[in-house]
N, C-alpha and C positions, 0 to 999 in steps of 0.2 A: 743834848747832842742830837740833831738829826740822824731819823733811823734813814738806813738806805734800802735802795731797791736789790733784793737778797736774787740771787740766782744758785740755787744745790743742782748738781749733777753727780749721778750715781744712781746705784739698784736700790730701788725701793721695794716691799715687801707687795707680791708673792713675788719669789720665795722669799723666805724670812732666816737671817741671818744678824750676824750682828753688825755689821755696817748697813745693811734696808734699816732696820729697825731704831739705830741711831738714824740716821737721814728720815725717817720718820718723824720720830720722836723731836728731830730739830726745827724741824718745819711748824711743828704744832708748835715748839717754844717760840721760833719766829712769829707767826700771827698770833700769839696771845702775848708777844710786846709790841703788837700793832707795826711789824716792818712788813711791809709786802714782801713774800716770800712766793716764788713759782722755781718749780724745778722741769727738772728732762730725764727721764727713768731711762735706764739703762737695760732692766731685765728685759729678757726673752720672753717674758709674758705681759704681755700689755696691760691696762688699766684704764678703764674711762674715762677718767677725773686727773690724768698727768699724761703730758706729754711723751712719747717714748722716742729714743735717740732713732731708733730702727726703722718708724716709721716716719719719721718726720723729713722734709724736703733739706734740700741744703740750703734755701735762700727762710726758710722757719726757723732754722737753728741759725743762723745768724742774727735775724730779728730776735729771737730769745737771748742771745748772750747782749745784743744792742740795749735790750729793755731795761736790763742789769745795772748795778753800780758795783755789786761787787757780786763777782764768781767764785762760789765754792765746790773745786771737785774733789770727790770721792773714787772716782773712779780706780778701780784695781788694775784693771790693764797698761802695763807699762807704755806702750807706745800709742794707746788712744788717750790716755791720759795727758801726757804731752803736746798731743796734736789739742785737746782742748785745750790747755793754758797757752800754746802757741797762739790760735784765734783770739781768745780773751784780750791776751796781752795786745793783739794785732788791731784789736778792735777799740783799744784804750778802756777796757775794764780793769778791775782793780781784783785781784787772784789771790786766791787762798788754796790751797791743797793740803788735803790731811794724810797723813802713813798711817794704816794701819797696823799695819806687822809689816815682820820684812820676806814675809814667802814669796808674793809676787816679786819683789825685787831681788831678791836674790837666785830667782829662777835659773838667769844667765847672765853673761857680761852685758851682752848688749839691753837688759832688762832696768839692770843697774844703771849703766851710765843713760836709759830714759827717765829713770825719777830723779838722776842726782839732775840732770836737768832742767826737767821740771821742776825742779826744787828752786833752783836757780833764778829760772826766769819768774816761775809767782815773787808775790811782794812778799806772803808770807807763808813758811811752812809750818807746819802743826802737827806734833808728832805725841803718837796717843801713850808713850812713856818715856823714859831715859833709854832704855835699852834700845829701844828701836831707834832714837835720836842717833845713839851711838855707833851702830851700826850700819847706818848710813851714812856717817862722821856728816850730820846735820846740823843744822842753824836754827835756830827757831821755838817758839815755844812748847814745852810739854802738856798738852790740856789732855786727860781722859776720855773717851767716848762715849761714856758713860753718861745720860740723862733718866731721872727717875722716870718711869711707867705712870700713865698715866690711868685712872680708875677704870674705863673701860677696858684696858688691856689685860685684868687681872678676873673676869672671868675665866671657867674652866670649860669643858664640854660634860655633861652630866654624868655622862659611863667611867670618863678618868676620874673626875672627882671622886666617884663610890667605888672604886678601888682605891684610891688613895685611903680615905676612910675606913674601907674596913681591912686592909694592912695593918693602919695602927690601931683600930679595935682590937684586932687579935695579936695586940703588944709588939709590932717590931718600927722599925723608925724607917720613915721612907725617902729615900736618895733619886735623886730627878736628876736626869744629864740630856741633854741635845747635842742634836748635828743639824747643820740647815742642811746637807745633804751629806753622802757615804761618800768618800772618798782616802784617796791613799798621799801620805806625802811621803817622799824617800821609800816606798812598797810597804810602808808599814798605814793601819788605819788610822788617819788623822785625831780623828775622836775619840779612840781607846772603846770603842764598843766592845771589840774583842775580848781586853782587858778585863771588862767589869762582866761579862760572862763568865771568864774564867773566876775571879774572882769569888763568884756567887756556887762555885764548884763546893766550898769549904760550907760544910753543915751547920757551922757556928756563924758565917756571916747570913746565911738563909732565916735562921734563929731569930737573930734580932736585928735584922732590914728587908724589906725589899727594895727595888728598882723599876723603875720606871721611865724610860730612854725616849726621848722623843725625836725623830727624823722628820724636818720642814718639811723635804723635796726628796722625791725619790728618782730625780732627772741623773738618769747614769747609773742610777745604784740599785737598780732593782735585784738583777742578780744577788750582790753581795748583802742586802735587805733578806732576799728570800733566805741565802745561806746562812745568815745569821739568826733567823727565824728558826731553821730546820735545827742548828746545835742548841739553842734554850730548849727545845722539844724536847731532842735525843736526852740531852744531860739532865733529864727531870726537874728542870730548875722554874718551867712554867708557873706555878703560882706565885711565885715570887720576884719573878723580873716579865717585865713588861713592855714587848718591844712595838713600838706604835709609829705609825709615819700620817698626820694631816697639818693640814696650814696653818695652825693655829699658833696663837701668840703662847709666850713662855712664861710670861708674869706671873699669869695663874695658877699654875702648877709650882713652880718656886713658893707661894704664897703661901699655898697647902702642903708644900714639902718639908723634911725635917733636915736633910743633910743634902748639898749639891756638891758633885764631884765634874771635873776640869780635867780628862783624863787624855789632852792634847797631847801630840809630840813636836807642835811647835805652835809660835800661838805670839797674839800683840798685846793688847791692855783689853783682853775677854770682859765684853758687856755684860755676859750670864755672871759674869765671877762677881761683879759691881754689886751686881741685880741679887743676886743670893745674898750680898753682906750686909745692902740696904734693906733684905727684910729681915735679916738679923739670922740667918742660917747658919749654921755649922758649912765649912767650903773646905773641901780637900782639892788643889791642885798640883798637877805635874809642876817639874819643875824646870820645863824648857823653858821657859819665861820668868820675866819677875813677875811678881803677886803682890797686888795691895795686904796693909797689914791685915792681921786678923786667919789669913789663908794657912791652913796646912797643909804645908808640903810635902810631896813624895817622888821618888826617882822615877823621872818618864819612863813608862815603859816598863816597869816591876812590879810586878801583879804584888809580890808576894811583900815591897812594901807599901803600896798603896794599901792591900790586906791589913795591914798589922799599925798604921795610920789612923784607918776606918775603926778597928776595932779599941784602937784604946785611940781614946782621946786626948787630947793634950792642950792646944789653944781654939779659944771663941771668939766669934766674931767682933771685931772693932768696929764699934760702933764710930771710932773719929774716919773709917772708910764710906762712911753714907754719906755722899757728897753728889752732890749732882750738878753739872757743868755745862750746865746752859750759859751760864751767865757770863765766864768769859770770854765764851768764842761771842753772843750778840756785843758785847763792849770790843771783841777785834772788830767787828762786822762795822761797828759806829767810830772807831777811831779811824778806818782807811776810809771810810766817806769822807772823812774831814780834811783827808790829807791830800783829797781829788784837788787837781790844777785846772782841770781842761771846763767846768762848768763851775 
């Protein structure tokens, strides 16, 4: 089957997040099955080597969606999302859009009825679980977002790595969690930072773990960075939780880590959650969301059972959760070439 000419639109990494990082990671699975692959970056930070939406003319981003056979957006913004698959579609390209969760769409009514939309007018929707299918009473296939890391991504920076090390030298098991940035959903912290601070209050979980939190981007959150900096201090909990913010990719630290906790209070088909079971990690997550098999779950939002989850174990990592999902979206990507009328 002829590959087609791929067009991805969305944020690519910096910042790094779990949709950059997938739309990353797709791009490199595109050109290593030899389909021309070019995208249009969406972050606020530019990059040499990709286009960015912000800077580019209106008559360039028409020629890029031209170039196209089929358009894949990502994009999280409800109503720029739409205005892309509206041009796509205007332009006789062939449209794919993926959901990642349903926060952006659930923001507002009028948020809503721009994905159900959008959903609408592409040919095909793609929704990264059941859950999020369902709650947008969706059409369309469930693929994961989930693609494996590739070998370069899984260095470390030399100073995390020798703490990670001599943590478990000196016997405790070490728990790794991110944020691609601080932020708040419904006034609570999206990412349970707070949470595994408190957490680490209890002298038994200091005993035998530490932490190791990693923030992409501190765009917005400096503040709430410094403050949560200032309470690990005060609560004497410093040698054993370690709260860090640079660019750096997450593969590595998972690779070297012993336990990953998902301590969201809302949340789609979590790529770090994939990412920790494909290297065979012990995964505690909330449980605002489903969870592939293998995850231990705990009440969003309950230090005291997240606490008592951590400390007794119960279920390991599934192995039939390493799966990596490239392969069906390049076979979407080659079936709606095929079903092009107009060339």
């Amino acid at each position: 089957m002829k590959n087609p000419r791929l067009l991805l639109i969305g944020t690519f990494p910096h910042p790094r997040g779990g949709i950059s990082v997938h739309l990353q990671r797709l791009k490199q699975a595109a050109d290593g099955a030899a389909m021309a692959c070019s995208a249009i970056d969406e972050s606020r930070l530019g990059k040499p080597d990709l286009p960015n939406l912000w800077a580019m003319s209106p008559l360039d981003y028409v020629r890029t969606l031209i170039a196209a056979d089929v358009v894949h957006i990502h994009t999280s913004h409800p109503f720029l999302r739409l205005a892309h698959v509206f041009m796509a579609r205007l332009l006789l390209r062939m449209v794919v859009v993926t959901v990642h969760s349903l926060t952006a769409p659930c923001r507002s009514a009028a948020a809503r009825l721009s994905y159900r939309l959008a959903s609408r007018l592409a040919h095909v929707s793609v929704f990264v679980s059941e859950q999020v299918r369902a709650g947008l009473s969706g059409h369309g296939p469930v693929i994961p977002a989930f693609l494996a890391p590739a070998a370069l991504e899984e260095g470390s920076p030399a100073g995390l790595a020798s703490w990670i090390r001599k943590q478990q030298a000196e016997g405790r098991r070490v728990i790794v969690s991110n944020a691609s940035r601080l932020t708040k959903h419904q006034a609570e912290d999206l990412y349970g930072l707070d949470m595994l601070i408190e957490c680490f209050s209890s002298p038994e979980v200091r005993e035998r773990f530490a932490c190791l939190f990693l923030v992409s981007s501190l765009d917005g959150g400096e503040e709430y960075f410094a403050a949560c900096s200032r309470r690990i201090a005060d609560a004497g909990i410093s040698p054993q939780f370690l709260l860090v913010s640079e660019p750096i990719g997450f593969a590595g630290l998972l690779k070297l880590a012993d336990v990953f906790i998902r301590a969201t209070n809302t949340d789609g088909d979590a790529l770090s959650v994939r990412e920790a079971l494909w290297y065979g990690k012990r995964v505690l997550g909330s449980d605002c969301a489903s969870r592939p098999a293998g995850v231990t779950l705990f009440r969003s939002r309950n230090v005291a059972d997240l606490r008592d989850k951590l400390l007794n174990p119960s279920v390991q990592a599934d192995v039939s959760s390493r799966q990596d999902f490239a392969r069906p979206l390049l076979e979407l990507y080659r079936s709606l070439n095929k079903t092009k009328l107009w060339r």
